[in-house]
C-alpha positions as CSV (number, residue, x, y, z in Angstrom):
1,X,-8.9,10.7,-26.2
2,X,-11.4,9.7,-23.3
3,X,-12.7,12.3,-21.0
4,X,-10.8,11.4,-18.5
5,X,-7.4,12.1,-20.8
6,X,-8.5,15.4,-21.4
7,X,-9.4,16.4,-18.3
8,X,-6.0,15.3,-16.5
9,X,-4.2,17.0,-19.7
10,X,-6.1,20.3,-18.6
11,X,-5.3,20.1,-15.2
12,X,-1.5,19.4,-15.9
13,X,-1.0,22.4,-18.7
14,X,-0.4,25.0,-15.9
15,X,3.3,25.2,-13.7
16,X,2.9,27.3,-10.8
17,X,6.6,29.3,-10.5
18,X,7.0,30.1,-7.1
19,X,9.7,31.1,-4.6
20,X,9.7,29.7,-1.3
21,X,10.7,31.1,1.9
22,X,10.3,28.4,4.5
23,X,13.5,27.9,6.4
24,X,15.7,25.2,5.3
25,X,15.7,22.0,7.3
26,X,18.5,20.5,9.3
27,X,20.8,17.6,8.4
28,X,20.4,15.2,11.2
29,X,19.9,11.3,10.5
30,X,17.4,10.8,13.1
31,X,15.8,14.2,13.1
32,X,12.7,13.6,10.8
33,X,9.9,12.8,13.3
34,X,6.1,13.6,12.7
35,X,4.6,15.6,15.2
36,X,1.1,14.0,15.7
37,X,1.3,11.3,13.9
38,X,2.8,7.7,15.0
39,X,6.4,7.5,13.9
40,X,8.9,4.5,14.2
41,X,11.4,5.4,17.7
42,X,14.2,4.0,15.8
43,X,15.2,2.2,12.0
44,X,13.1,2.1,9.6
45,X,9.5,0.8,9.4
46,X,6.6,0.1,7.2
47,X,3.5,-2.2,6.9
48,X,0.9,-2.6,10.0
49,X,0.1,-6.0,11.1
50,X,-2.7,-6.1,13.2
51,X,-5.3,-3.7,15.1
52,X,-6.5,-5.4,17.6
53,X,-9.0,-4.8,20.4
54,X,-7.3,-6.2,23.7
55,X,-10.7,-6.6,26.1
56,X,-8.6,-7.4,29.1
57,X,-6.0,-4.2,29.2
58,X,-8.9,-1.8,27.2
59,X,-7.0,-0.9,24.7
60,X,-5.6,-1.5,20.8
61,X,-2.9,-3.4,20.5
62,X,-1.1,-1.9,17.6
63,X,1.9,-3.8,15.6
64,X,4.1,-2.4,12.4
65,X,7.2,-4.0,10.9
66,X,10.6,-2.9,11.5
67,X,13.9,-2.7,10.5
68,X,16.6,-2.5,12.4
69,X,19.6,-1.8,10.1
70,X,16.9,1.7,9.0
71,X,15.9,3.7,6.4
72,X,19.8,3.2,4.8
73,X,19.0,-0.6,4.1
74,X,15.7,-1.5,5.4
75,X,16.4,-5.2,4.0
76,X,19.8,-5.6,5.9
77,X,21.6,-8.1,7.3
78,X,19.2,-7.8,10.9
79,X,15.9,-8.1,9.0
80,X,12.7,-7.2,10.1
81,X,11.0,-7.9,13.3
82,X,7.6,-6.6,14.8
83,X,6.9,-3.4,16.8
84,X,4.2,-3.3,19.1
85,X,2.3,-0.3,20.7
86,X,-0.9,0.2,22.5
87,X,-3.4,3.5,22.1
88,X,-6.9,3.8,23.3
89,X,-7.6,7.3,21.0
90,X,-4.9,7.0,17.7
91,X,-4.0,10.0,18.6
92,X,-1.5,8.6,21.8
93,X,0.8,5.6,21.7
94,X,2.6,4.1,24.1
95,X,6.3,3.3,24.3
96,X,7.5,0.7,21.3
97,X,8.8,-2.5,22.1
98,X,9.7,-5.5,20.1
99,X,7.2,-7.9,19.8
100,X,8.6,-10.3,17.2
101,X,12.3,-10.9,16.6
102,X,13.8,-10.7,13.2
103,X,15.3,-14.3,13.4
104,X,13.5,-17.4,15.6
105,X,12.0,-20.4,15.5
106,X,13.3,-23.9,14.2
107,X,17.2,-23.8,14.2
108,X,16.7,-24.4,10.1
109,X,13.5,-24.4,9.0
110,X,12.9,-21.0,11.2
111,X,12.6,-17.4,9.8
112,X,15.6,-15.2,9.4
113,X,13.4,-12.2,9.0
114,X,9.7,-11.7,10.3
115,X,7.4,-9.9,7.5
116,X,3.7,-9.5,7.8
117,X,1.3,-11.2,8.7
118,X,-1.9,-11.1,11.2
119,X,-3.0,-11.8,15.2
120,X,-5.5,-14.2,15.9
121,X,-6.8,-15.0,19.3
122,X,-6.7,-19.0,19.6
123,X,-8.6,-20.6,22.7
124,X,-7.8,-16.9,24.5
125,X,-3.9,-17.0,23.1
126,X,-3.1,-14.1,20.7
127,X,-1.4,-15.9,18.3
128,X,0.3,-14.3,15.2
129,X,0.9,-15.6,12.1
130,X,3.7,-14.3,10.0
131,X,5.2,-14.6,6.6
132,X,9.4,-14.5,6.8
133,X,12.2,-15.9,4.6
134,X,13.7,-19.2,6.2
135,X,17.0,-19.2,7.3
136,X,18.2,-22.2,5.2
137,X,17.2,-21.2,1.5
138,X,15.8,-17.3,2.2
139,X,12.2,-19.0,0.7
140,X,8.7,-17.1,1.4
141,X,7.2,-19.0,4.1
142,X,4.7,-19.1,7.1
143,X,4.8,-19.5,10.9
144,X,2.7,-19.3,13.9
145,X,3.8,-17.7,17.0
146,X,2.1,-17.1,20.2
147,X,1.5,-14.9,23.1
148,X,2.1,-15.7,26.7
149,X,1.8,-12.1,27.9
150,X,-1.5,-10.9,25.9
151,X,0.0,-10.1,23.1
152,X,2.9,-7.9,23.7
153,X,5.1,-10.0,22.6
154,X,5.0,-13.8,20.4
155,X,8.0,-16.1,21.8
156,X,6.2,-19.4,21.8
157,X,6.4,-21.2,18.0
158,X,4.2,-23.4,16.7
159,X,5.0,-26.5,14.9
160,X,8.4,-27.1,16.7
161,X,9.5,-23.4,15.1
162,X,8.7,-24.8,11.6
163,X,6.5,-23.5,8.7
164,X,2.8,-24.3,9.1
165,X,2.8,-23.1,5.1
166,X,5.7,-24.5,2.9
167,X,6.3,-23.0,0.0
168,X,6.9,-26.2,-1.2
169,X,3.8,-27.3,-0.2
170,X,1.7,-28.9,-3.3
171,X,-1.3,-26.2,-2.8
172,X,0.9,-22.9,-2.5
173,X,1.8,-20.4,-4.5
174,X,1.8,-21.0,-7.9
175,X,4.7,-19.0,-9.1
176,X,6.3,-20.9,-6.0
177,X,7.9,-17.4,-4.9
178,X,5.6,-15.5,-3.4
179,X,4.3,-16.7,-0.1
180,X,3.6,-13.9,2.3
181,X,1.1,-11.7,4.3
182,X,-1.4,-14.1,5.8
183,X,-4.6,-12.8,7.2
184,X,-6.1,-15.6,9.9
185,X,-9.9,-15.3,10.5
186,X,-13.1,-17.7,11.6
187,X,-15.8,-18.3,9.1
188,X,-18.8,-20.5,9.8
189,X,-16.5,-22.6,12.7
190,X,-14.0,-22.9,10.5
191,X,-10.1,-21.2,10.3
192,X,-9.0,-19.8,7.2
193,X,-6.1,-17.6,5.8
194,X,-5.8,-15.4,3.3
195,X,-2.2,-15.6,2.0
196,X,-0.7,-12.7,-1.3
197,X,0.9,-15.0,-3.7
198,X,1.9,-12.9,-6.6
199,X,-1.0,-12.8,-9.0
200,X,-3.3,-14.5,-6.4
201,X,-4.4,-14.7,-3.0
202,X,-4.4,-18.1,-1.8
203,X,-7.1,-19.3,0.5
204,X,-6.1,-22.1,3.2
205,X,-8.3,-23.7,6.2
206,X,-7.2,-25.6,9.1
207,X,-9.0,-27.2,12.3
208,X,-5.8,-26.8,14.5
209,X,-4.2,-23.5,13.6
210,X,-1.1,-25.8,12.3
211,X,-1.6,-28.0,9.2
212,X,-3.7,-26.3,6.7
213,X,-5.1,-27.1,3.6
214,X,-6.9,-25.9,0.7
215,X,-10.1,-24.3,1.5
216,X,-11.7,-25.7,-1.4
217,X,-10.4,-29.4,-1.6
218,X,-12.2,-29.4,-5.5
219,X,-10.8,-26.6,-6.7
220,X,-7.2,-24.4,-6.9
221,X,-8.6,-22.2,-3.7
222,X,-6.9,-19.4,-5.4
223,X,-8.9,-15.7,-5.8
224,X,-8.1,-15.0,-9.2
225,X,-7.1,-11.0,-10.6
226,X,-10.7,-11.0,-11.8
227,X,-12.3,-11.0,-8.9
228,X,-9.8,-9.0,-6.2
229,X,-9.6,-6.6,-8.8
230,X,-12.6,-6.3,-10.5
231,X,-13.1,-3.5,-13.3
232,X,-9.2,-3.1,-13.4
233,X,-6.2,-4.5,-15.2
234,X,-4.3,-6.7,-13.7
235,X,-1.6,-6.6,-16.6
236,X,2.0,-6.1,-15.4
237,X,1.0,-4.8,-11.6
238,X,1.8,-8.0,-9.4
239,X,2.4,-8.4,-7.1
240,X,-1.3,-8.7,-4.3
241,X,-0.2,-7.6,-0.9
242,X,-1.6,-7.5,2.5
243,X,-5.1,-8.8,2.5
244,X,-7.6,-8.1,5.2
245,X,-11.2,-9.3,4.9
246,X,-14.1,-7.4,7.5
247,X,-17.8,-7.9,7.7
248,X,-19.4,-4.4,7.3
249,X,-22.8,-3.1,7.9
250,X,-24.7,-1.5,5.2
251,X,-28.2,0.2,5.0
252,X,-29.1,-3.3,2.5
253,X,-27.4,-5.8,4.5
254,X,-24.1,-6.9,5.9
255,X,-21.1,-7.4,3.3
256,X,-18.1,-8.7,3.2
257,X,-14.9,-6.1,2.5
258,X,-11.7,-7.0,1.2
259,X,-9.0,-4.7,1.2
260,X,-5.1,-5.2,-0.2
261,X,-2.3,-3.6,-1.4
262,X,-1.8,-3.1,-5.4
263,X,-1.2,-0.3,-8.1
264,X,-3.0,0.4,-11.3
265,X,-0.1,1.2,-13.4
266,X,-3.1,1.5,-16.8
267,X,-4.7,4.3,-14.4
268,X,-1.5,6.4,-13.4
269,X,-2.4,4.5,-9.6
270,X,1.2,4.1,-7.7
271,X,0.8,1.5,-4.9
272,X,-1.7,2.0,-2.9
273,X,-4.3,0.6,-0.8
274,X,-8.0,-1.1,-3.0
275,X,-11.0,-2.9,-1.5
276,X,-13.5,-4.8,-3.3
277,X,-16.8,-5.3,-1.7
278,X,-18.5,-8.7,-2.2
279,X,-19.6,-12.0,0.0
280,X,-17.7,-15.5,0.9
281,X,-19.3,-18.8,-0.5
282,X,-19.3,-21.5,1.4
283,X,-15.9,-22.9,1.5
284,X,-14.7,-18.9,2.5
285,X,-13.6,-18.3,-1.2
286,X,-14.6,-14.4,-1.7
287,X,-16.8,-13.2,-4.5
288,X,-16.9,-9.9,-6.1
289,X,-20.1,-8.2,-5.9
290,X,-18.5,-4.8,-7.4
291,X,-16.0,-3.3,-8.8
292,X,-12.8,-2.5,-7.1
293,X,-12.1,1.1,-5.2
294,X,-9.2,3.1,-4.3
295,X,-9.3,3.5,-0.8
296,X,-7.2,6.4,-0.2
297,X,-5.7,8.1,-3.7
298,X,-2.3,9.7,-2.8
299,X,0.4,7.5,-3.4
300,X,1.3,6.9,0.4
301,X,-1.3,5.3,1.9
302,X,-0.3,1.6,1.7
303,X,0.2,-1.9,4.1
304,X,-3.0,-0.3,5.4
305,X,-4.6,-2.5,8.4
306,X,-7.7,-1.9,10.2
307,X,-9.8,-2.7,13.5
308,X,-13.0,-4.7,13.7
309,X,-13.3,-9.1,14.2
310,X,-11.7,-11.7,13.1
311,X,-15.0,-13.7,13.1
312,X,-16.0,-12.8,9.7
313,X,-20.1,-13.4,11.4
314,X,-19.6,-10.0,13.4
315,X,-20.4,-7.0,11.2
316,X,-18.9,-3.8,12.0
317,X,-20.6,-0.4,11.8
318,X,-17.4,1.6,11.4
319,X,-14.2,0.4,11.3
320,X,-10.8,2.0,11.9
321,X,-8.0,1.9,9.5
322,X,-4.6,3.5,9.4
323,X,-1.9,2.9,6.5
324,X,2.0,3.4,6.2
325,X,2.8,6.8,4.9
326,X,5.8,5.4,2.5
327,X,5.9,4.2,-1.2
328,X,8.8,1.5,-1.6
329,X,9.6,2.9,-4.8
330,X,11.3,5.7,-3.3
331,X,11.5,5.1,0.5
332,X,13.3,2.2,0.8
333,X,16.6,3.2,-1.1
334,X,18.5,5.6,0.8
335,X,16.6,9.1,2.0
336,X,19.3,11.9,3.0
337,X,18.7,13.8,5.4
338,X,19.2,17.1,4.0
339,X,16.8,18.7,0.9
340,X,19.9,19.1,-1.0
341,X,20.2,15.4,-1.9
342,X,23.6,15.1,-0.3
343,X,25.4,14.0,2.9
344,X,23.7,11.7,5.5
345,X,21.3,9.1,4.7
346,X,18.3,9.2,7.4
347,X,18.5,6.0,9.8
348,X,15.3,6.9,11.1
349,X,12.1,6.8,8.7
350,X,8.8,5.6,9.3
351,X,5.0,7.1,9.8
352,X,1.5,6.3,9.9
353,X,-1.8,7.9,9.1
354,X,-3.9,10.1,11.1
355,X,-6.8,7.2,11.5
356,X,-9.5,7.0,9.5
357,X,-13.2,5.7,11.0
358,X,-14.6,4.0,7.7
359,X,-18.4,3.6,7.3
360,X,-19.5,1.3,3.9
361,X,-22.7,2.9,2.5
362,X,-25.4,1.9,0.7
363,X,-23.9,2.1,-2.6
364,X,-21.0,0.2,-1.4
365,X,-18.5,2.9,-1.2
366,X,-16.6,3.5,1.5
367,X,-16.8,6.8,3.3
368,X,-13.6,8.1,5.6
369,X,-13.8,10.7,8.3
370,X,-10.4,11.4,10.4
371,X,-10.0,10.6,13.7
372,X,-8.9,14.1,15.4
373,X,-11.1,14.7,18.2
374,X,-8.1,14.1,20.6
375,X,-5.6,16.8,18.7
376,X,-4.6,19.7,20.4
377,X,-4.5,22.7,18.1
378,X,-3.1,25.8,19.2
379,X,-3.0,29.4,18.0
380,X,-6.2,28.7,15.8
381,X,-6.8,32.2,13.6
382,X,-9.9,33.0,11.6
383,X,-9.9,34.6,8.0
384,X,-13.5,35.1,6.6
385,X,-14.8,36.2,3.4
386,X,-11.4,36.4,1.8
387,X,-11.3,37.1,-2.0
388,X,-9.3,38.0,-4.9
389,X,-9.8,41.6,-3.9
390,X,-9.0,40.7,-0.1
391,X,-6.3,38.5,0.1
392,X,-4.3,37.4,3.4
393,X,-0.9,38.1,2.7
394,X,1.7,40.1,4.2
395,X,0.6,43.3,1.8
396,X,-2.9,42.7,1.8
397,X,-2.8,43.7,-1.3
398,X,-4.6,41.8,-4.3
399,X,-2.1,39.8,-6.9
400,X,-2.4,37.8,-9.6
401,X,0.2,35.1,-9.2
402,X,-0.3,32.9,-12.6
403,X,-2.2,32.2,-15.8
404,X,-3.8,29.2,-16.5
405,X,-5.8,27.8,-19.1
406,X,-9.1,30.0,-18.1
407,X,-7.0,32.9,-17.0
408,X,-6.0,34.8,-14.4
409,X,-4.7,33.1,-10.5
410,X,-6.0,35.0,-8.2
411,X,-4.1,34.9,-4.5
412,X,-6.3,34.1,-1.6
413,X,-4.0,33.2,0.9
414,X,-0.2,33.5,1.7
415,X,1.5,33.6,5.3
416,X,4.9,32.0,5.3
417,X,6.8,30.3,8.2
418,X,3.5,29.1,9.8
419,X,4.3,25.9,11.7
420,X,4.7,22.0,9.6
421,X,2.0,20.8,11.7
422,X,-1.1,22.2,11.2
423,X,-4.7,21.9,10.0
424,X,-6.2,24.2,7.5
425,X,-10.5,23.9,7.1
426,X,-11.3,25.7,3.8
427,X,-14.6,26.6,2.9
428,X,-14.8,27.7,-0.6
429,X,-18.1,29.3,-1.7
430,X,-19.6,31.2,-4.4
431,X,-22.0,33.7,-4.2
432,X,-23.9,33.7,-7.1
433,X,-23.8,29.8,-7.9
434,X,-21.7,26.9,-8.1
435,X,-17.7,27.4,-7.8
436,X,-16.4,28.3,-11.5
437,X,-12.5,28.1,-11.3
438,X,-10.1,25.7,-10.0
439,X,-8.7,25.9,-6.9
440,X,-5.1,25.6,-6.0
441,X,-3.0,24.9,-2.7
442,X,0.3,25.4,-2.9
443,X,3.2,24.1,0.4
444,X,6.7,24.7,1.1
445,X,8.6,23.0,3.2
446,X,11.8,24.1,3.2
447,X,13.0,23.1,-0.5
448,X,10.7,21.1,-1.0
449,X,6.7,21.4,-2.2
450,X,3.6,19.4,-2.6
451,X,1.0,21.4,-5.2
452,X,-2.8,20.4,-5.2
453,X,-5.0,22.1,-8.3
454,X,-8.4,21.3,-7.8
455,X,-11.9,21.6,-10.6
456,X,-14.8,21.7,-8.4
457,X,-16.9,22.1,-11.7
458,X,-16.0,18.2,-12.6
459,X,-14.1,16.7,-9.8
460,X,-11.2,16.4,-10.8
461,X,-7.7,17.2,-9.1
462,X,-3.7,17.1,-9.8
463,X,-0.9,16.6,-7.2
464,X,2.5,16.8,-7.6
465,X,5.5,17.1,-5.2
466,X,9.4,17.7,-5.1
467,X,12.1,16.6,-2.1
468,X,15.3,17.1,-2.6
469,X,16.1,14.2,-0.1
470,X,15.6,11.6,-2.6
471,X,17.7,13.1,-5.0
472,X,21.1,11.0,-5.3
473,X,19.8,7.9,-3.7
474,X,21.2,4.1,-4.0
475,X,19.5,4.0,-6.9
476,X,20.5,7.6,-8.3
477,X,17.9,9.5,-9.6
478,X,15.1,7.0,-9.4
479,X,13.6,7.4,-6.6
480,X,13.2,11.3,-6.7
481,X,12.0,10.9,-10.5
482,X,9.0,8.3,-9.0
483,X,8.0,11.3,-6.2
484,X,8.1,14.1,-8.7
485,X,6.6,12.2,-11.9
486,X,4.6,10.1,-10.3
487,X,3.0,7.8,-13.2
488,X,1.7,10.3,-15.0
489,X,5.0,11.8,-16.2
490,X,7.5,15.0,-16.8
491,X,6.4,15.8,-12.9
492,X,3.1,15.6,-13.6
493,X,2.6,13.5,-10.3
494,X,-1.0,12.0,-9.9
495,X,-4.8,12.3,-10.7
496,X,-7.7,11.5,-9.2
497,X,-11.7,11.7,-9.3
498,X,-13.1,13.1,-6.3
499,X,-16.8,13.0,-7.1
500,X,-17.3,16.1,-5.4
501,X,-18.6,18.9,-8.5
502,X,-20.7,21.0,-9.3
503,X,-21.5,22.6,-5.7
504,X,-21.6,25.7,-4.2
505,X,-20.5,25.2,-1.1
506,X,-17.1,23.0,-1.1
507,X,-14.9,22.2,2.2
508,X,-11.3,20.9,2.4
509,X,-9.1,20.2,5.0
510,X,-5.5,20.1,5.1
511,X,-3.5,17.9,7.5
512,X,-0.2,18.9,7.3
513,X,2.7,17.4,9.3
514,X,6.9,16.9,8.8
515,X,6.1,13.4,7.2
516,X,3.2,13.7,5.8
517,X,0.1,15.9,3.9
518,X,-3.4,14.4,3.9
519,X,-5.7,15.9,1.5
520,X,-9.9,15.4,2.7
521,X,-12.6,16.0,0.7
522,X,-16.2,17.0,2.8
523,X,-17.7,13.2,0.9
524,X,-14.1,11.6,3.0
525,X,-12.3,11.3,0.0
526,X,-8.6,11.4,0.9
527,X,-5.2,11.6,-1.1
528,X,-2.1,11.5,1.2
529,X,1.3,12.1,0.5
530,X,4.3,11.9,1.8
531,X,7.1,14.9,3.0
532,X,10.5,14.6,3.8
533,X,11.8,17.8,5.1
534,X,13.1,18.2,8.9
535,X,12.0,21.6,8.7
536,X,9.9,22.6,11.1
537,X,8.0,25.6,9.2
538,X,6.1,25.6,6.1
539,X,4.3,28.5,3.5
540,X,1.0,27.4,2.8
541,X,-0.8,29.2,-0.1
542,X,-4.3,29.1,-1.6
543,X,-5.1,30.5,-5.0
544,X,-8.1,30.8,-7.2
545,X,-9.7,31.3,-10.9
546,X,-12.3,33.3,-10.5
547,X,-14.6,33.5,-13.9
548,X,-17.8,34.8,-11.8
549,X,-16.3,37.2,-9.5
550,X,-17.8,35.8,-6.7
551,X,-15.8,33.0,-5.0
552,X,-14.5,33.5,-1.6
553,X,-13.1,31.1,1.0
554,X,-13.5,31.2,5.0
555,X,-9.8,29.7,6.4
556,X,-9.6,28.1,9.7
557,X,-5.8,27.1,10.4
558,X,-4.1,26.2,13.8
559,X,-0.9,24.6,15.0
560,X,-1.7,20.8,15.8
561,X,-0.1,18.9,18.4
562,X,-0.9,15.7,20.9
């Protein structure tokens, strides 16, 4: 057994038993809205298309797919179409409108549903280009649409409302399935697109926007596993989704960045968002200069986009990224609306990240830090110096809640019915050396729970979660098995490696909110994860091993708001 085995079997060998008392949530099919974070207004919605910088009005232009049939059957009989919203902080959007309908173009050879895809500007016309199933056979194809408003909306197709990439086409997708997600970007005065086609990504050029063909006219054009997904298996985890390619600054020289949607089901990695950090050769085919990386490591973080050129000869210092807090192996299939697992199915479901301002270091790792600055947080409280032998809790009074594998769980920290949106800053120190003991975070939300169990002395951390809203979905029990086993098993949920050990001196925050928890380690390592409860309280808990006798944490936590 590799090091890695034993550590997550370590980590996984203690269950926490513990009661909650957070007020049960409502029943009400619209009711489960995020407080600070972007939610859909209506249906159901997932992937983001496009970030885009709008020079004229000064402001992002934001767009995320849609569904208008919602969360009950987000594939229904309306299919998807394109949300559009404008911020200028990611903390404020403005009111949603449709920017792409679910069914347009030719009266045939059209789409009959609108699925991602990416905006261009064209000559000074936003122009998008989407993948969708046409209306004659339901095949994966591609359109163009554009702008005569500046983006708000796309009601002018290209190519007489047909394809401007067939399926059928000779250079497409191999499996001649999968034909979706095209990213559209300049390189070297040429156009290009990046299309997911199962087990490849599919690289295209054109001179006119319209007819395109292989960007390499000597070769397939097609990034192989290998090189998207370097250092991984690719084995039995098709299919590539939503790839975005950025020019990034580094302290040795500009590279190119490539991020998509995948899963590592060899590594106990659900779907999630990977970039792989290399350069283009010359006929805009990209090459792997390192192995791939997990950019966020919970197992809702996915159809991530991100700000930053579409001219792949402008580097970017930082970028800005924000993903879809939803996992279609258990969001997509019916979500009720209470945490009992019965009655109602929501109609409403569908949130985003807090945003994330990515910087790409010298070592070619990306490094996150949230974008907060323009939060309101209200009745912020001060605990310092808290230990095992003085707790905050209702008693005050010092408990050991568990045993694990090196003994005793100490309580830090336990105040129940605090508000669902909040941020905790946790500052864990020892006073005699590094932090000996793991560290544990324990939430309630109503019936449901997300539990974090941290080793600071090798990195590694656990999560696992419960909602009784997925229980007795469209698919029975599947999609509450997925959230509360994740891939590691028997509720084990997920692993990862947070390179942060072997310190004295360790600081986490905690975004919490009715949708969503995001995990943030003081290097901007982050793990999100999604919530489902409408209830608007929550128990938050901290707990510690203490070996030494000398840890202690500092806890900052306030009620967040916009």
């Amino acid at each position: 057994m590799n090091k890695r085995s034993v550590m997550v079997s370590v980590i996984l060998a203690a269950v926490a038993v513990v009661t909650p008392t957070a007020t049960a949530e409502p029943a009400n099919p619209d009711g489960l809205v995020a407080a600070y974070h972007l939610t859909t207004k209506d249906g159901w919605s997932n992937d983001l298309q496009s970030i885009v910088w709008n020079e004229k009005a000064k402001h992002y232009d934001l767009y995320f797919l849609h569904s208008a049939d919602g969360a009950e059957n987000p594939l229904g009989p309306r299919g998807q179409d394109w949300y559009h919203t404008t911020t200028t902080d990611f903390v404020h959007f403005t009111d949603q409108k449709q920017a792409i309908p679910a069914s347009g173009g030719h009266a045939t050879d059209g789409w009959k549903s609108a699925w991602t895809g990416s905006v261009i500007n064209r000559g000074g016309t936003p122009t998008a280009y989407i993948s969708g199933l046409k209306k004659t056979d339901g095949s994966q194809n591609i359109w163009a649409v554009a702008s005569t408003d500046g983006g708000a909306t796309f009601t002018k197709p290209l190519n007489d409302g047909k394809p401007v990439l067939d399926i059928t086409a000779p250079s497409a997708s191999v499996n001649r399935t999968d034909e979706r997600d095209p990213y559209v970007f300049t390189y070297n005065g040429k156009t290009l697109m990046y299309v997911a086609e199962g087990d490849h990504i599919g690289v295209y050029r054109s001179t006119d926007g319209i007819r395109w063909t292989k960007a390499d006219a000597a070769a397939e054009a097609k990034i192989q596993p290998a090189t998207f997904f370097r250092g991984h298996t690719w084995a039995d985890n098709a299919p590539i989704e939503c790839p975005v390619l950025k020019t990034m600054k580094t302290p040795a020289g500009d590279k190119q960045v490539l991020f998509f949607g995948a899963k590592d089901a060899s590594r106990g990695e659900t779907t999630g968002t990977y970039y792989t950090v290399g350069h283009l050769d010359a006929n805009g085919m990209f090459v792997a200069d390192t192995d791939t990386q997990r950019l966020d490591h919970g197992p809702d973080y996915y159809g991530a986009n991100f700000t930053g050129s579409t001219d792949i000869s402008t580097a970017e210092d930082t970028i800005t990224s924000l993903g879809w807090v939803g996992n279609w192996n258990y969001t997509a299939d019916g979500v009720h609306a209470a945490d009992n697992g019965s009655g109602p199915y929501l109609r409403r479901l569908g949130s985003y990240s807090l945003a994330r301002e990515l910087t790409l270091g010298a070592d070619n790792r990306i490094t996150q830090k949230l974008k907060t600055s323009d939060l309101k947080y209200r009745n912020v409280k001060t605990h310092t110096g808290v230990t095992k032998d003085k707790p905050v809790s209702a008693s005050g009074k010092p408990w050991v809640d568990r045993k694990d594998t090196n003994g005793d769980v100490y309580g830090l920290y336990d105040v129940p019915n605090q508000d669902a949106a909040q941020k905790h800053t946790l500052r864990f120190r020892n006073m005699a050396g590094n932090y000996t003991g793991r560290i544990y975070i324990d939430l309630w939300q109503g019936g449901d729970w997300v539990r974090f169990n941290y080793d600071p002395t090798d990195g590694w951390y656990n999560v696992k979660a419960r909602a009784g809203e997925l229980d007795n979905s469209k698919k029975g029990q599947d999609s509450t098995h997925y959230y509360f086993d994740g891939l590691l098993g028997n509720g084990n949920g997920y692993s990862a490696q947070s390179l942060v050990q072997d310190q004295r001196d360790i600081t986490l925050e905690v975004y919490t909110d009715t949708t969503s928890v995001e995990f943030v380690f003081p290097n901007g390592h982050t793990f999100t994860i999604a919530r489902f409860s409408q209830s608007d309280k929550q128990d938050f808990k901290v707990f510690t091993e203490d070996p030494t006798g000398k840890n202690t944490v500092d806890i900052e936590v306030g009620d967040v708001g916009r």
